[in-house]
C-alpha positions, 0 to 999 in steps of 0.5 A: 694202127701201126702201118708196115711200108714194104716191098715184097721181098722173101722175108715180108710174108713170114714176117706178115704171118708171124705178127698176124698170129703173135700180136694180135691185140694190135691192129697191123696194116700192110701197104706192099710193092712189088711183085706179088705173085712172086713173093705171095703174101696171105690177102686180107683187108689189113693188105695194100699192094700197090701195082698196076697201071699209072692210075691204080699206082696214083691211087697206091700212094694215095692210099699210103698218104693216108694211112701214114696220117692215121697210123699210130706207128709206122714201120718202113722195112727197107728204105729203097722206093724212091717214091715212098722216099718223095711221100715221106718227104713231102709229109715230115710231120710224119717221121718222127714216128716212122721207124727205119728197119736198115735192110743194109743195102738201103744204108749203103746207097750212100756209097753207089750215089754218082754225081748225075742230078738224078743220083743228087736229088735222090741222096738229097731225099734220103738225106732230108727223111732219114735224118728226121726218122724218129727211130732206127731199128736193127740188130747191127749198131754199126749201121746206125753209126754210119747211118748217123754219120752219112745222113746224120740220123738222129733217130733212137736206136732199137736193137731187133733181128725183125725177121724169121730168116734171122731165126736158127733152129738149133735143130739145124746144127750138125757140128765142124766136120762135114754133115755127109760122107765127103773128103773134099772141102765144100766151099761156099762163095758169096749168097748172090749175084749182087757185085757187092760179093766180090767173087772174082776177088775171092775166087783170086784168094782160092787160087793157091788151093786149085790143085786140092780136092775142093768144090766151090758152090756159088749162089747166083740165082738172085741178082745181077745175072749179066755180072752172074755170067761173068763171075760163072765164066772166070769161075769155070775158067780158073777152076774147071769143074771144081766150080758150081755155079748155082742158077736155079732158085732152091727151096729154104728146106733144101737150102738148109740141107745143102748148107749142112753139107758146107765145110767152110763159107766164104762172104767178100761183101764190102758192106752188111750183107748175107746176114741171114746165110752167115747167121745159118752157118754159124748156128750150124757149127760152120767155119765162116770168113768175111771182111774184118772192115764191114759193120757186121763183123764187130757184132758178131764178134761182140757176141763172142762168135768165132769168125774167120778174116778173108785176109788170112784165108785158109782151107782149115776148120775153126775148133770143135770146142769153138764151134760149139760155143758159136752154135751155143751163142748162135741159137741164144741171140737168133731165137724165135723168143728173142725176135718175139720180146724185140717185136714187142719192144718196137711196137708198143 
C-alpha cells in the first residue's frame, strides 16, 4: 500500500482521482486534513479526513501512525501540519521511505521561523524529519539544494511535476498578441494575496506606465485578505480604475479564458510560488516577469524558456518566434504523459 499524507488543498482531488483511474494495480490510501467541504474529494474506504472534535482528531492520527507502519511507500504532499511533523518525528524508523513532495511555501518556512521557542521547537522538527526523509520529489532541483543546505536533507531526489495543475493543454495557446479585440495592456499582478507576492513593490515598478492604456488584474481571492485590503487600497489609490482587484473566487475553466485575454504576467514572489499560473501563461505564448533570484527561474530557463526579469520591467512582448518555442517547450515538459512516466517512477 502506498499512503498519501495530505491537507486538502485545490490540487488534492485531481490528483486523488487522477491515480485512482491510471494506477490502479497499486494499492493507494489517503489520510487528508482540512476542509472537505471546501475541496471535495470522491468518499471511498482507501479516504481518511481527519477533523472534528479532539476525540475523532486523536483518533485521526492514530489512524495515521498506523498506516505509516503499514505502507509500503509514504507520500507527504506539503509538509506544512505541524502535528503530522510531531508524528513523524516521533516515529523516525519511518522516514526513510517517506517522500517529501516540497509544495514551495512548506520549504520556505526556514525563512518566516522568529526566534519565540514555539517557532524553535517547530524548525527543530522540521529540521530533525526532513533531514532523515528518504526521498525529495519535485520538478525544481534548486529546492532540493535549499532543502539540503537549510535542513541538511539527504534525501534522493526525484524530478516530477506531481500534479495536474502542472499540466498545459496545448489547446490553450492562443500565441503573443492579445486573444480578444483590445488595445490596452492587460496586465496581471501576483496569483494571491499571500505578502510573498510583493504587490506593493510591483505596483511601484508600474508607476512610470500609469498614464498609458493599461488594466492591472490583481487575484486576491486566496490568502491573507487583511494584507488583500491593503494592496487593493494603494492599488486604487496610484492607479484609480486601472486597478482590478480580484475578491471572488473564479471557476478553472473561466480562469483560463481570462488568462488568454492577459498581455503580460507579473510575479514579484521572493520564493518558488505561482508555478502553476506561471506554467499556464507561458504554454499560452504569454510574455512572463518574475525574480531573476528565486529557485525557479534557473529551471525554467533550463528548459530554454524565455522569461522576462521584474528588474527591467517594461510594457513589451517577448517575440513571436520565442513565444512560439515556449509554448513548444511548454506543452513538451508539462504533459498529461510526462507527469503519468514521472508518477510511476516515484511509486514503483
Amino acid at each position: 500500500m502506498i499512503l498519501h499524507v495530505a491537507g486538502l488543498d485545490k490540487f488534492i482531488p485531481p490528483f486523488v482521482k487522477l491515480v485512482n483511474e491510471e494506477f490502479k494495480n497499486e494499492k493507494h490510501q489517503f489520510w487528508f486534513t482540512d476542509l472537505v467541504e471546501k475541496y471535495p474529494v470522491e468518499q471511498s474506504e482507501s479516504v481518511y479526513v481527519c477533523g472534528g472534535s479532539i476525540l475523532h482528531k486523536l483518533a485521526g492520527y492514530a489512524t495515521l501512525v498506523k498506516q505509516l507502519h503499514s505502507a509500503r511507500k509514504v507520500m507527504v504532499h506539503g509538509l506544512f501540519n505541524i502535528r503530522v511533523v510531531l508524528v513523524l518525528a516521533l516515529c523516525p524508523w519511518v522516514l526513510p521511505k517517506c517522500h517529501w513532495i516540497i509544495w514551495g511555501g512548506d520549504l520556505y518556512q526556514f525563512r518566516k521561523a522568529d526566534n519565540t521557542w514555539q517557532s524553535r521547537i517547530k524548525e527543530a522538527l522540521r529540521r530533525f524529519v526532513i533531514r532523515r526523509m528518504g526521498h525529495l520529489v519535485t520538478y525544481i532541483e534548486g529546492d532540493v539544494e535549499l532543502a539540503r543546505q537549510w535542513y541538511g536533507a539527504k534525501g534522493t531526489y526525484h524530478e516530477c511535476i506531481m500534479y495536474l495543475s502542472n499540466v498545459v493543454d496545448p489547446k490553450m495557446a492562443v500565441g503573443p498578441g492579445p486573444a480578444t479585440d483590445h488595445d490596452r495592456w492587460n496586465i496581471l499582478l501576483g496569483n494571491s494575496a499571500d505578502p510573498s507576492n510583493n504587490h506593493i513593490e510591483a505596483l511601484e515598478r508600474l508607476l512610470p506606465f500609469k498614464d498609458q492604456d493599461i488594466k492591472i488584474y490583481a487575484p486576491l481571492s486566496y490568502g491573507d485578505q487583511k494584507y488583500a485590503q491593503n494592496v487593493i487600497s494603494q492599488g486604487k489609490m496610484w492607479f484609480g480604475s486601472k486597478f482590478v482587484p480580484m475578491t471572488d473566487f473564479m471557476p478553472f475553466e473561466q480562469y483560463l479564458e481570462f488568462l488568454k485575454g492577459l498581455d503580460i504576467a507579473i510575479f514579484n514572489h521572493k520564493r518558488q510560488q505561482a508555478m502553476g499560473n506561471t506554467i499556464t501563461l507561458l504554454g499560452m505564448g504569454k510574455t512572463v516577469f518574475m525574480r531573476s533570484d528565486v529557485s525557479h527561474w534557473r529551471f525554467v530557463k533550463d528548459l530554454g524558456i524565455k522569461l522576462n526579469d521584474i528588474e527591467t520591467l517594461e510594457l513589451c512582448r517577448i517575440t513571436p518566434n520565442e513565444s512560439d518555442e515556449n509554448v513548444r517547450i511548454v506543452c513538451s515538459y508539462f504533459s498529461r504523459s510526462r507527469l503519468i512516466e514521472q508518477l510511476e517512477e516515484v511509486i514503483k
